[in-house]
Backbone as numpy.savetxt, mean C-alpha at the origin, in Angstrom:
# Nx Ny Nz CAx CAy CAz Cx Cy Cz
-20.32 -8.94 -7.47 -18.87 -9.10 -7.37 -18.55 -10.56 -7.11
-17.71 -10.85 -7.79 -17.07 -12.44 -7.67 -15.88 -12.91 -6.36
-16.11 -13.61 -6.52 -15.16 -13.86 -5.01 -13.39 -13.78 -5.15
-13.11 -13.92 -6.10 -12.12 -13.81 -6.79 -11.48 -12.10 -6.52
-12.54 -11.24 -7.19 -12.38 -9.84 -6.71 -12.50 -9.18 -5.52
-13.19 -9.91 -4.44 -13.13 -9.43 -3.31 -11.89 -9.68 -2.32
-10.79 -11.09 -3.20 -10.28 -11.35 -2.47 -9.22 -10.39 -2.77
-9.02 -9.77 -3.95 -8.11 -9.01 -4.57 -7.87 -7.67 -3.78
-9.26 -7.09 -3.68 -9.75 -6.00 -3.05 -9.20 -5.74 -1.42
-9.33 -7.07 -0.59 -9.11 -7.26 0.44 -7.60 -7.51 0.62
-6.56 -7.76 -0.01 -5.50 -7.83 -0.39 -4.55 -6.81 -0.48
-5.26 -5.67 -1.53 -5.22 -4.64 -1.82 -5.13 -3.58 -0.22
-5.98 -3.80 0.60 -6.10 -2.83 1.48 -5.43 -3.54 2.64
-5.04 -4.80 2.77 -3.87 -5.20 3.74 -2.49 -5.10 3.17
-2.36 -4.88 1.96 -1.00 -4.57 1.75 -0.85 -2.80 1.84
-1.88 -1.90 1.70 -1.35 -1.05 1.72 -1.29 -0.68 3.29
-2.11 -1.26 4.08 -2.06 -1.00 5.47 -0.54 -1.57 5.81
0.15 -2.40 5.43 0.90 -3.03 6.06 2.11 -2.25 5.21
1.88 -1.97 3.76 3.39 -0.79 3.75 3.25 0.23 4.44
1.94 0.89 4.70 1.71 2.15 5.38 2.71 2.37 6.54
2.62 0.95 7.52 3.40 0.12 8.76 4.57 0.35 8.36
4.66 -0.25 7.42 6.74 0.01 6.83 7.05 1.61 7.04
5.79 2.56 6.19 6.79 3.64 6.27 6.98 4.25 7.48
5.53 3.94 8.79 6.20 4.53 9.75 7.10 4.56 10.50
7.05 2.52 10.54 7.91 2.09 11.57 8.83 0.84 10.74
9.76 1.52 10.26 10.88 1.47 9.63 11.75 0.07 10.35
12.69 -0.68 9.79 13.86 -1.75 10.15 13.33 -3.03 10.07
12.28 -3.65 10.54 12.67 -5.26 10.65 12.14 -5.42 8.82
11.29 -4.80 8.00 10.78 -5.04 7.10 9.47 -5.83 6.78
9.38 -7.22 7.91 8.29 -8.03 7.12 7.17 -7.64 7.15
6.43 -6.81 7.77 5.33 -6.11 7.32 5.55 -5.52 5.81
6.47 -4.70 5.47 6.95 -4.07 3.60 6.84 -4.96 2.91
7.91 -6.28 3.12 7.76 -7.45 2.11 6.03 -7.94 2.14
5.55 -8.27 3.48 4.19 -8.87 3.34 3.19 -8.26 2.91
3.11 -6.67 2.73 2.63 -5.91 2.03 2.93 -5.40 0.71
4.22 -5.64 0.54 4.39 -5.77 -0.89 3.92 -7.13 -1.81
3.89 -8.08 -1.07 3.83 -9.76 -1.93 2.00 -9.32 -1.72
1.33 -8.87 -0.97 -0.45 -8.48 -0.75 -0.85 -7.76 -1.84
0.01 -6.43 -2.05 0.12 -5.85 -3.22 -0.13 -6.48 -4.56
0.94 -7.32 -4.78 1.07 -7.52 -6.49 -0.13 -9.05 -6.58
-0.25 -9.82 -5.43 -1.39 -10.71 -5.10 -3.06 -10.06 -5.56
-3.16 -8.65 -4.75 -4.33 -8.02 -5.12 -4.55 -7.52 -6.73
-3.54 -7.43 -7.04 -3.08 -6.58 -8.71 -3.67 -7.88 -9.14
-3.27 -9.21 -9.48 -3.51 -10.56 -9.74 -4.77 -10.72 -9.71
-5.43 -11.06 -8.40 -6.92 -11.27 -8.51 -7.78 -10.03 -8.74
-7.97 -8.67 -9.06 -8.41 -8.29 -9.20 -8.42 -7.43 -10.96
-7.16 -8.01 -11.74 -7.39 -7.60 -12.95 -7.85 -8.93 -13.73
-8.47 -7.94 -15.06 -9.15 -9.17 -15.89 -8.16 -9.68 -16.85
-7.14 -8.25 -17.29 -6.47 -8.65 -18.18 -5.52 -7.42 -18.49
-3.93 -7.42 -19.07 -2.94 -6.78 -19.27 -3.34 -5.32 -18.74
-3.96 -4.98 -20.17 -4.44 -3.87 -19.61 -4.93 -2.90 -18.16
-5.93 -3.80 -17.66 -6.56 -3.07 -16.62 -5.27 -3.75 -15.11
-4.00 -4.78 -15.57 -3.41 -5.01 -14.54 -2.70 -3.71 -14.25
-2.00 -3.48 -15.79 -1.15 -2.51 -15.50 -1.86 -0.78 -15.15
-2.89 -0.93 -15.14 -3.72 0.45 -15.25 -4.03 0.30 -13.69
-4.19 -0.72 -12.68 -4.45 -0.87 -11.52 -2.69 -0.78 -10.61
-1.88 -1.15 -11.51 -0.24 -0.83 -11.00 -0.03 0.85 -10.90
-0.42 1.35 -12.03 -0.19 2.79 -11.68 -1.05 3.20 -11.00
-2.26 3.16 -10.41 -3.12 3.24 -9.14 -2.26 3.37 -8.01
-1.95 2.15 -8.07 -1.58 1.36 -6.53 0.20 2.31 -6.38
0.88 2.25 -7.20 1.65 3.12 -7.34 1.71 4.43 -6.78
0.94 4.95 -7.32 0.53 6.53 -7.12 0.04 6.65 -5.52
-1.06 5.65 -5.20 -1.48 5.89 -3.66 -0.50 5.54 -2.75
0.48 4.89 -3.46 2.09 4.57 -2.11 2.48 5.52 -2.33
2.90 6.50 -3.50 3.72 7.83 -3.58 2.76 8.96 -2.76
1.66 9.13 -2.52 0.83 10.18 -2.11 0.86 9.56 -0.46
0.65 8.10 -0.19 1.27 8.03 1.10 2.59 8.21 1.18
3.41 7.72 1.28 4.75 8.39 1.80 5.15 9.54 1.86
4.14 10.70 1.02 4.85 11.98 0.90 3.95 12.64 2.07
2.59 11.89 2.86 1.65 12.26 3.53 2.60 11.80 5.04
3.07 10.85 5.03 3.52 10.02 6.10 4.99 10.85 6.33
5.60 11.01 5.61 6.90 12.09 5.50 6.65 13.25 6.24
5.75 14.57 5.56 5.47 15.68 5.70 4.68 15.18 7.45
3.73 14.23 7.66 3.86 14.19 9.18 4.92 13.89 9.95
5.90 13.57 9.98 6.78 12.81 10.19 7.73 14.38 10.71
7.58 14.84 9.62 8.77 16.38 9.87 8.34 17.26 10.38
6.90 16.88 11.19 6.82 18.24 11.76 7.71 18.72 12.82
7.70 20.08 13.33 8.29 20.16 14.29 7.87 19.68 15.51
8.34 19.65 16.23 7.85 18.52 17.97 7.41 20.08 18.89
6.79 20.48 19.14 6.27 21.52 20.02 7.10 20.97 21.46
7.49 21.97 21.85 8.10 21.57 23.33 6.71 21.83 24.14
7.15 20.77 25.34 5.70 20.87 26.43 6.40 22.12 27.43
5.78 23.23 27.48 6.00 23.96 28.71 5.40 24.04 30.05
């Protein structure tokens, strides 16, 4: 692996950690933006070319839609009262 791709890689998993952050804890944003600009940074260094960028966008896509709907559905559970 080239260094180039690791940095992509590493990019990749601080931006999604850091939207992850957005969806729980919602309002100031710059974690979303800084995980969004990590995002399309990792998309960058880690494709070779058109193709595999946009084939790594619908990836990265899809694992924000499968988080938020994971982060949601926890989110709604009901709160058990303490008795």
């Amino acid at each position: 692996m080239d260094g180039l791709l690791m940095i992509g890689i590493l990019l990749l998993i601080a931006g999604f950690i850091l939207v992850g952050v957005e969806m729980v804890l919602p309002g100031f944003g710059a974690p979303g933006i800084i995980g969004g600009v990590c995002l399309v940074g990792g998309i960058f260094c880690a494709a070779d070319d058109m193709e595999q960028g946009l084939t790594i966008t619908v990836i990265v896509v899809m694992l924000l839609a499968i988080m938020f709907a994971i982060i949601l559905k926890l989110l709604a559970l009901p709160k058990k009262p303490v008795s």
